[in-house]
BALOBA-1460 file (C-alpha; in Angstrom, 3 decimals):
// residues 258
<rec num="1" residu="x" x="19.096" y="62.366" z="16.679"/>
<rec num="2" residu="x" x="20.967" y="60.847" z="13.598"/>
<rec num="3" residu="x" x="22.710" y="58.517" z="16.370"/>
<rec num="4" residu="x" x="20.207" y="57.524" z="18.139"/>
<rec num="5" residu="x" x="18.603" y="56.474" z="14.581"/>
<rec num="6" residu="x" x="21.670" y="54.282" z="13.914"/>
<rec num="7" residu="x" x="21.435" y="52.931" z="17.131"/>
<rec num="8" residu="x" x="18.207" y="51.515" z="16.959"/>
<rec num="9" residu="x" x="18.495" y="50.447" z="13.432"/>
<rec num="10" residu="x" x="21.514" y="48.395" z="14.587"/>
<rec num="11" residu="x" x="19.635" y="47.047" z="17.427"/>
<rec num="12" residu="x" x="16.385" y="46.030" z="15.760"/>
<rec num="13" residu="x" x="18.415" y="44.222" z="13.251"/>
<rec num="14" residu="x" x="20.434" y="42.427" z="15.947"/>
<rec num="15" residu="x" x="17.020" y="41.597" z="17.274"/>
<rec num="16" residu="x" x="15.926" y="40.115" z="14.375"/>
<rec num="17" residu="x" x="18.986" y="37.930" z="13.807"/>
<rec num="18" residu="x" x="19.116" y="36.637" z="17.359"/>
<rec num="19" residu="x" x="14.693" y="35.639" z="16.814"/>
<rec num="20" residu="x" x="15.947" y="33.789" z="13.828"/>
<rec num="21" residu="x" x="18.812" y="31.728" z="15.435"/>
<rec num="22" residu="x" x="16.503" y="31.083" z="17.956"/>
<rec num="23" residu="x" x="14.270" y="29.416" z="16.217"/>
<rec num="24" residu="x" x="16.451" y="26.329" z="15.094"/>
<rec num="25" residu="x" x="16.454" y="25.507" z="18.670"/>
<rec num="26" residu="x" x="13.263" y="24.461" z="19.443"/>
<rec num="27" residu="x" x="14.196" y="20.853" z="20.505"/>
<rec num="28" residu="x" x="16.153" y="22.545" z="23.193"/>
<rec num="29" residu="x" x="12.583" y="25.004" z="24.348"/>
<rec num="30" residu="x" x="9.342" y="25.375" z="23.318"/>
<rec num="31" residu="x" x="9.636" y="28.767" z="22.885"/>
<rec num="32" residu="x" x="12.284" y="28.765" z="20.582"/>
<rec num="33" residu="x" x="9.875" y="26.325" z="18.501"/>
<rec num="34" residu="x" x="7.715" y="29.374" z="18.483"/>
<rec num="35" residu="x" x="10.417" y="31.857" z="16.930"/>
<rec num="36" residu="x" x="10.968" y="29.744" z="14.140"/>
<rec num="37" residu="x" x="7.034" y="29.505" z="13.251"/>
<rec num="38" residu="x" x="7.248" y="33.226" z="12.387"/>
<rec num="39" residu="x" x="10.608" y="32.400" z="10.695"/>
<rec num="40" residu="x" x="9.313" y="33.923" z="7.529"/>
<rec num="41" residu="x" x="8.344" y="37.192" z="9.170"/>
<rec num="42" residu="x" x="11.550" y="37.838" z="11.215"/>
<rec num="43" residu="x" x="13.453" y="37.012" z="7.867"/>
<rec num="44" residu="x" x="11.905" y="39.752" z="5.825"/>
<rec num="45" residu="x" x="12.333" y="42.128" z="8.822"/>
<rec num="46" residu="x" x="15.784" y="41.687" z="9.099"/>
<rec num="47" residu="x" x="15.793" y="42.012" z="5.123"/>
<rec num="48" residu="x" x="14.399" y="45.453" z="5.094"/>
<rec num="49" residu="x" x="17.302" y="46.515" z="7.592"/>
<rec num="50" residu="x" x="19.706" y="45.183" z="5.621"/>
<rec num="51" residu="x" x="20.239" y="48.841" z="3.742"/>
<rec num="52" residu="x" x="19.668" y="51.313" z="6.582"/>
<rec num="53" residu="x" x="22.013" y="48.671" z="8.557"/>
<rec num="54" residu="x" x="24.802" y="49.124" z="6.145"/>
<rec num="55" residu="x" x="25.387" y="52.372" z="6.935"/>
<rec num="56" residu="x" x="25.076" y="52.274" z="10.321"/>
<rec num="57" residu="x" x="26.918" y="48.963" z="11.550"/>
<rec num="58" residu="x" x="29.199" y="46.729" z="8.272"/>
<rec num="59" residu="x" x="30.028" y="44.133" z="11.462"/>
<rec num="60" residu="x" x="26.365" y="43.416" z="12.126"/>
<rec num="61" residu="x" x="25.272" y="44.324" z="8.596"/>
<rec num="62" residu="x" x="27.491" y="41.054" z="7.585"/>
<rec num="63" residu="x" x="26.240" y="38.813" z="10.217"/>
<rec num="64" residu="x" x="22.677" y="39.947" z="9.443"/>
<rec num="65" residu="x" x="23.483" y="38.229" z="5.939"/>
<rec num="66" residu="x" x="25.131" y="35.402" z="7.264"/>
<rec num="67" residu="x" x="22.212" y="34.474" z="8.957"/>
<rec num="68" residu="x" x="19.985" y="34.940" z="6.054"/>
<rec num="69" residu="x" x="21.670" y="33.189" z="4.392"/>
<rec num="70" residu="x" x="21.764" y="30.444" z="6.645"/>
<rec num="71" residu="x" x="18.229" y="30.692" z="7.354"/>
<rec num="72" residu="x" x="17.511" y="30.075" z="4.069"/>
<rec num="73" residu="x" x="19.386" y="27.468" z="2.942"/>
<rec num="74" residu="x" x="18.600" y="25.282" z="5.908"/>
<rec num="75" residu="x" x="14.932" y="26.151" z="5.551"/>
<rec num="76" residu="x" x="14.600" y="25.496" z="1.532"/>
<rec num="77" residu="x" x="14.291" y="21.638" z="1.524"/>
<rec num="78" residu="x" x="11.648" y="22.354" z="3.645"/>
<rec num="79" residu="x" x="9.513" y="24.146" z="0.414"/>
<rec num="80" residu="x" x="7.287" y="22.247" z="-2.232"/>
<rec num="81" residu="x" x="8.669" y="19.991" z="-4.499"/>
<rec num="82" residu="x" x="12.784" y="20.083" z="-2.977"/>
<rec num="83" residu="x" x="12.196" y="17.410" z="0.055"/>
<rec num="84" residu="x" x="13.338" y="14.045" z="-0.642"/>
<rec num="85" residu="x" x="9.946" y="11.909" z="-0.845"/>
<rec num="86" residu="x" x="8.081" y="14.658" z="-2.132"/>
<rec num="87" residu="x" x="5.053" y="13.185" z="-3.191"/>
<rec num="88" residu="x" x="4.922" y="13.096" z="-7.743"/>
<rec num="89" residu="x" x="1.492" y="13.269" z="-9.246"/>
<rec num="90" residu="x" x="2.626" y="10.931" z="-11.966"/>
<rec num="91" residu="x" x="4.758" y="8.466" z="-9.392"/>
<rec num="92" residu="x" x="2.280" y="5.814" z="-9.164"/>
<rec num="93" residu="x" x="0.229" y="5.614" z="-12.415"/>
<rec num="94" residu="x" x="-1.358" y="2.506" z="-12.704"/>
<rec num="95" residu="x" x="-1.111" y="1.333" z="-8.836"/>
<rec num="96" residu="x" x="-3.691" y="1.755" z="-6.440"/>
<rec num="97" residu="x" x="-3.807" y="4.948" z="-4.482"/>
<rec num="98" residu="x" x="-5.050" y="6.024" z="-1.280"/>
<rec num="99" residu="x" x="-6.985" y="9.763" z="-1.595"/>
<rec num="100" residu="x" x="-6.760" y="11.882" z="1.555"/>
<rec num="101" residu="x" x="-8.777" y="14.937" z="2.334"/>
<rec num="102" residu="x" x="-8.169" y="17.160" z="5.350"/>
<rec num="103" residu="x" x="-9.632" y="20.494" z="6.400"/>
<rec num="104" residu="x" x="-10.467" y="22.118" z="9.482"/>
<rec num="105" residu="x" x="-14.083" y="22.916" z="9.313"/>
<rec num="106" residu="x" x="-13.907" y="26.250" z="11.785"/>
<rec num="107" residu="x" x="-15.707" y="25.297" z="14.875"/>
<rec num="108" residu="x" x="-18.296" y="28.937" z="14.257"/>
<rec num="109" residu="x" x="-19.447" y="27.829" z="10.625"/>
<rec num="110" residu="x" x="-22.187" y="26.134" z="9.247"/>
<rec num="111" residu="x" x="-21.115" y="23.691" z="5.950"/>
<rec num="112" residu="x" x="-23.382" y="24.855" z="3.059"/>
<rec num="113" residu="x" x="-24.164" y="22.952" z="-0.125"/>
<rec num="114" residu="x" x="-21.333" y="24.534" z="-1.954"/>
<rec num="115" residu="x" x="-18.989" y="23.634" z="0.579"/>
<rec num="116" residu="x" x="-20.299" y="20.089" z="0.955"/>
<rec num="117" residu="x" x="-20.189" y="19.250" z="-2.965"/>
<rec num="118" residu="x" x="-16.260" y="20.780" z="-3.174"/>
<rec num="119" residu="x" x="-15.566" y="18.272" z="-0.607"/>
<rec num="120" residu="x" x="-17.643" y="15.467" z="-2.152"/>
<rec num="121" residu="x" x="-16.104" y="16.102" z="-5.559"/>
<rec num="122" residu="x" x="-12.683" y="15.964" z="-4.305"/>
<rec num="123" residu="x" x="-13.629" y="11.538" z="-4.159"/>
<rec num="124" residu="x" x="-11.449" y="11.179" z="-1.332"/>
<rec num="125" residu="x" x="-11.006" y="8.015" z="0.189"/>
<rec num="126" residu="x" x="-11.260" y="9.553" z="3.564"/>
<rec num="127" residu="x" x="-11.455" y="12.787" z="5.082"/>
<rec num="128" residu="x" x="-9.494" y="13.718" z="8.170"/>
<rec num="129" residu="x" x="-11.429" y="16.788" z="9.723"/>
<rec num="130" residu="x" x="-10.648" y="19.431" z="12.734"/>
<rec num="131" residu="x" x="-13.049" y="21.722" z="14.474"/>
<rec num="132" residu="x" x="-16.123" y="19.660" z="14.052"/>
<rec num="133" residu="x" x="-18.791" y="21.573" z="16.333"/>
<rec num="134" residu="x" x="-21.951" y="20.951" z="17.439"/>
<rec num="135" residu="x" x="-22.635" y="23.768" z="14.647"/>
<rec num="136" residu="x" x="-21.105" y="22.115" z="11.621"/>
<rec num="137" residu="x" x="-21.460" y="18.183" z="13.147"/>
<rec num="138" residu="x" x="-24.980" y="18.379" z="10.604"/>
<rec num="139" residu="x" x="-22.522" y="17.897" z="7.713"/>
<rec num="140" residu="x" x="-21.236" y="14.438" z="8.832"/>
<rec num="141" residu="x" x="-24.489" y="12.944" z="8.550"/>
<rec num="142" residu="x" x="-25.208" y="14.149" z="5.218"/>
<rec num="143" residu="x" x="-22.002" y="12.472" z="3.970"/>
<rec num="144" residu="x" x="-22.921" y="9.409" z="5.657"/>
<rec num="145" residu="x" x="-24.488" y="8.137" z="2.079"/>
<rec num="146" residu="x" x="-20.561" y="8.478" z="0.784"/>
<rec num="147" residu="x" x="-18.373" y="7.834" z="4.041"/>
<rec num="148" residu="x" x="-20.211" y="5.634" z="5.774"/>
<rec num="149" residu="x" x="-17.654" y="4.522" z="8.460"/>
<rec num="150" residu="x" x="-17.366" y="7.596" z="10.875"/>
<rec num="151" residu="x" x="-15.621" y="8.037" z="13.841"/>
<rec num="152" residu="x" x="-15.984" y="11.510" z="15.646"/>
<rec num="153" residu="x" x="-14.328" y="12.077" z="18.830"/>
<rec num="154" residu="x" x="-16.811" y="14.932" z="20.044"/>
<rec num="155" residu="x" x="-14.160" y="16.297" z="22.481"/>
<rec num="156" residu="x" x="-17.073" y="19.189" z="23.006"/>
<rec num="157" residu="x" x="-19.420" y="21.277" z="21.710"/>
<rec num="158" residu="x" x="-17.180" y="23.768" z="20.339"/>
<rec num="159" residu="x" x="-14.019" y="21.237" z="18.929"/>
<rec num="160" residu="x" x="-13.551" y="17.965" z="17.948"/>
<rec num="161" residu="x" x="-11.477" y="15.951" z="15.355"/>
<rec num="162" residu="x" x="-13.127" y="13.082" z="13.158"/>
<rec num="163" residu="x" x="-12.313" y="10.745" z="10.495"/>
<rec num="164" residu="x" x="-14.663" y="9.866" z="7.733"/>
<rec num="165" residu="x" x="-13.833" y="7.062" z="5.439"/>
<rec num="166" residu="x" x="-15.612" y="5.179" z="2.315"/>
<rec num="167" residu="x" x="-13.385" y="1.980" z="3.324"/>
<rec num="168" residu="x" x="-14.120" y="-0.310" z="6.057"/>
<rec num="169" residu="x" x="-12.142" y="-0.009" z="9.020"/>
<rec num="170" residu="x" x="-10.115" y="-3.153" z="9.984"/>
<rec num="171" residu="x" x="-11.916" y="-5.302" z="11.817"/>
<rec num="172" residu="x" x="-10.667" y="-6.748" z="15.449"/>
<rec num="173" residu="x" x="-8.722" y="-2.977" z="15.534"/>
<rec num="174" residu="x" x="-9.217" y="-0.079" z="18.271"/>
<rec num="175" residu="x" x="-10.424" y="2.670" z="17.197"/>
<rec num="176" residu="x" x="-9.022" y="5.662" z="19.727"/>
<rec num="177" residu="x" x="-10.444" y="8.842" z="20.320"/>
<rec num="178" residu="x" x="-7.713" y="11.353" z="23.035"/>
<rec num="179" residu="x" x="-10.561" y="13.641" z="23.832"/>
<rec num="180" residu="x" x="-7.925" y="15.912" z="25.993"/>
<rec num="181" residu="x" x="-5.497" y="16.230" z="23.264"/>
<rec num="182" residu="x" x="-7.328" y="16.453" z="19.926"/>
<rec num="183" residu="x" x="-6.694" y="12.874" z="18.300"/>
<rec num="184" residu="x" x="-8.592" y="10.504" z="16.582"/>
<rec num="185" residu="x" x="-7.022" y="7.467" z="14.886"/>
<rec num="186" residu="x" x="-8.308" y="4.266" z="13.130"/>
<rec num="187" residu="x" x="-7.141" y="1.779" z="10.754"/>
<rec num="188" residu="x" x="-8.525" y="1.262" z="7.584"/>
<rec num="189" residu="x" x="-8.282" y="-1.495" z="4.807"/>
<rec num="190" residu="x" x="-6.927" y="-0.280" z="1.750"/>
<rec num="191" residu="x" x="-7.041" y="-2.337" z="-1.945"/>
<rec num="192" residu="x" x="-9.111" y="-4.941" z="0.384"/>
<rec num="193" residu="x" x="-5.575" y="-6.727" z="1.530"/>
<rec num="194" residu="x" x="-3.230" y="-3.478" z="3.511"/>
<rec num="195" residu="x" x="-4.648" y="-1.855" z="7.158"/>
<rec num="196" residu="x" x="-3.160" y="1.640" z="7.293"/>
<rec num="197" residu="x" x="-3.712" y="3.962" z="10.275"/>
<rec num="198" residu="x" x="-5.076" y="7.139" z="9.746"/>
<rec num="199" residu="x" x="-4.878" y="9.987" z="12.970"/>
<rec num="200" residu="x" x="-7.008" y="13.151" z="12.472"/>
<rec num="201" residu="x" x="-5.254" y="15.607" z="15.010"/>
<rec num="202" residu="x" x="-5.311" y="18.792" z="16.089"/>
<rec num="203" residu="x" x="-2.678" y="20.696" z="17.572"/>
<rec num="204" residu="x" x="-3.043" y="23.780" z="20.515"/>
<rec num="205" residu="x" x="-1.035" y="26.863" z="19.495"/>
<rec num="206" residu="x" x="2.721" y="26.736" z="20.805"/>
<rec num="207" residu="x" x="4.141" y="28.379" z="23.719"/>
<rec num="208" residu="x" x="3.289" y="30.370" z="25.521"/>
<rec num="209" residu="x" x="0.527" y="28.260" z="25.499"/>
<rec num="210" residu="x" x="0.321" y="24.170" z="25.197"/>
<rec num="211" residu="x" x="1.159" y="22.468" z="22.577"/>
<rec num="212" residu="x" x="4.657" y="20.815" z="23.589"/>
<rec num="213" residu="x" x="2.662" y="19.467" z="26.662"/>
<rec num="214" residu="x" x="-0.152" y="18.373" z="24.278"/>
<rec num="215" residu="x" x="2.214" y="16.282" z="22.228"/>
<rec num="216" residu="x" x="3.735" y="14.767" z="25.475"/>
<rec num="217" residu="x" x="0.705" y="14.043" z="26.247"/>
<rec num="218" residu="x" x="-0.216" y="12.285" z="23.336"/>
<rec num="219" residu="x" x="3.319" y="10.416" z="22.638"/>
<rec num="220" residu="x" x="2.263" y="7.007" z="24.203"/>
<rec num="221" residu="x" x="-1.480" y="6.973" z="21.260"/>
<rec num="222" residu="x" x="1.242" y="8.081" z="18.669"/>
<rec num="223" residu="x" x="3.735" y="5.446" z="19.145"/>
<rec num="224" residu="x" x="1.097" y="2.832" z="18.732"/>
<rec num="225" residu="x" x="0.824" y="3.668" z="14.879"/>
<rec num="226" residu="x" x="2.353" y="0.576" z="14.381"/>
<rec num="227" residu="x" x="2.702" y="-0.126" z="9.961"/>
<rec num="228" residu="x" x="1.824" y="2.690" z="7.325"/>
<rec num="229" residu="x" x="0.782" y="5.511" z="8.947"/>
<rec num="230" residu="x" x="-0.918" y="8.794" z="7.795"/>
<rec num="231" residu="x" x="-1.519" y="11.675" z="9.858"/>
<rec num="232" residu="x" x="-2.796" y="14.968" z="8.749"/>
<rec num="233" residu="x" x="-4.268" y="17.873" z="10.862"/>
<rec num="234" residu="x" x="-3.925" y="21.712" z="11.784"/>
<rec num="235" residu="x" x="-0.593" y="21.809" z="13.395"/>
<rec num="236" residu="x" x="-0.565" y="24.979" z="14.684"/>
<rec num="237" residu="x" x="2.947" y="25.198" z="12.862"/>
<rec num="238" residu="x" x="5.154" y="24.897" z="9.973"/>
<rec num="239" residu="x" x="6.748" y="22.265" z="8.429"/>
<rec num="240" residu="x" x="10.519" y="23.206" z="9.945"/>
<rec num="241" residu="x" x="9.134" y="23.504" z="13.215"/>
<rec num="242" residu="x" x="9.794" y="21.163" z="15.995"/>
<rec num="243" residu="x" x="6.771" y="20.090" z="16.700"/>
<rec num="244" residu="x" x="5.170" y="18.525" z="13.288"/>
<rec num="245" residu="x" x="9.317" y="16.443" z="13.393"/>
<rec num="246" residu="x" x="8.303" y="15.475" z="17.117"/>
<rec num="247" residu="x" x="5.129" y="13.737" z="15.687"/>
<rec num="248" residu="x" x="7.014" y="12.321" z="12.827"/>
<rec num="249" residu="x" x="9.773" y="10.482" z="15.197"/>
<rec num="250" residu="x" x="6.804" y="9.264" z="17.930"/>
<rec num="251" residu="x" x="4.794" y="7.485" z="14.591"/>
<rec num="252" residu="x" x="7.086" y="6.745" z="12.617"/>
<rec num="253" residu="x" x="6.190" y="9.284" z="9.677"/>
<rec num="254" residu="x" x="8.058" y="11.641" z="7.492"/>
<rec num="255" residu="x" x="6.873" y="15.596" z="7.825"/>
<rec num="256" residu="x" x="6.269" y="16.603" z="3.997"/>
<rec num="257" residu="x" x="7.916" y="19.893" z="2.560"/>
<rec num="258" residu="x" x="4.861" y="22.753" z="1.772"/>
């Protein structure tokens, strides 16, 4: 009985290793993209064997550490405040800035008053929004009076991604709406001189299920986000994970640590 104990401790921590070096492959597979979005979790698993594990195996006790270790060093710059270009509150006093807002509304809720005036006291310049529903979609027209420029892709009546903007879009521009793969983008003029795109996306939850094909899909409407770029959205993912850095490389945009 004792053995058999020992055995499986030393085998559940070898799982756990092997789900965390998986997961700094996912250029390689999509589902080793999806090991490293539950990074976190396999980490603390592996962590809690660490003491039965030391009695049972020192060899895979020490590689168990190794690979902590590992893990977390490669994943720290990754946390707020330690990437390079980690946005400073203070970084730009006294130039002009650009105020984004995104949320994903949940396709089954209705937007209440208290809901609408957090989002209308935030004063963002424009609001990049997931899960808009033929539910919630009531809430766009009431902040028509302060975004008056709206662009919603209504990809159908349970999900759609939309942009919402008190500046003007950029005349003589396309706006695009990818009903099939949950992107809306649009360029907007900024301190009346600067067009900057701005994509509202939303991302399908990684293998086993779609969304390495989605952003395949989508690489040719990504690569036209030509200038200063913004997109924000519900990634299905973290920001180590391949997919969010696939994005980045296609528009020409940096994933930010949090």
């Amino acid at each position: 009985m004792r053995a058999s104990l020992q055995g499986l401790v030393t085998l559940a921590t070898i799982a756990g290793v092997l789900c965390l070096l998986l997961g700094w492959f996912g250029s390689l597979h999509p589902a080793f993209d999806s090991f490293s979005t539950f990074r976190l979790w396999f980490a603390a698993g592996v962590l809690v064997l660490l003491v039965p594990c030391f009695w049972t195996s020192r060899r895979v006790f020490m590689i168990a550490v190794l690979a902590l270790l590992t893990s977390a060093i490669l994943t720290l710059p990754h946390w707020p405040g330690l990437k390079r270009g980690w946005a400073v509150e203070n970084a730009h006093i006294g130039k002009p800035r650009l105020r984004v807002l995104q949320a994903n509304l949940l396709f089954s809720l209705d937007i209440n008053r208290d809901g609408e005036r957090i989002i209308r006291d935030a004063a963002a310049d424009v609001l990049l929004l997931q899960e808009v529903s033929a539910r919630n979609e009531p809430f766009l027209d009431r902040l028509a009076d302060q975004y008056p420029h709206q662009v919603n892709c209504r990809a159908s009546r349970f999900h759609s991604v939309a942009i919402l903007s008190r500046l003007e879009f950029a005349p003589n521009t396309p706006i695009r709406c990818n009903d099939f793969g949950g992107l809306a983008s649009a360029q907007i003029v900024f301190n009346n001189i600067t067009a900057i795109n701005v994509a509202s996306f939303h991302a399908r939850w990684p293998w086993p299920l779609n969304q390495h094909q989605q952003i395949t899909a989508l690489a040719g409407d990504f690569e036209t986000l030509k200038g200063p770029t913004i997109v924000a959205g519900d990634f299905n993912a973290t920001p180590w994970s391949h997919g969010p850095s696939r994005i980045g490389h296609l528009s020409g945009t940096q994933v930010p640590a949090g």
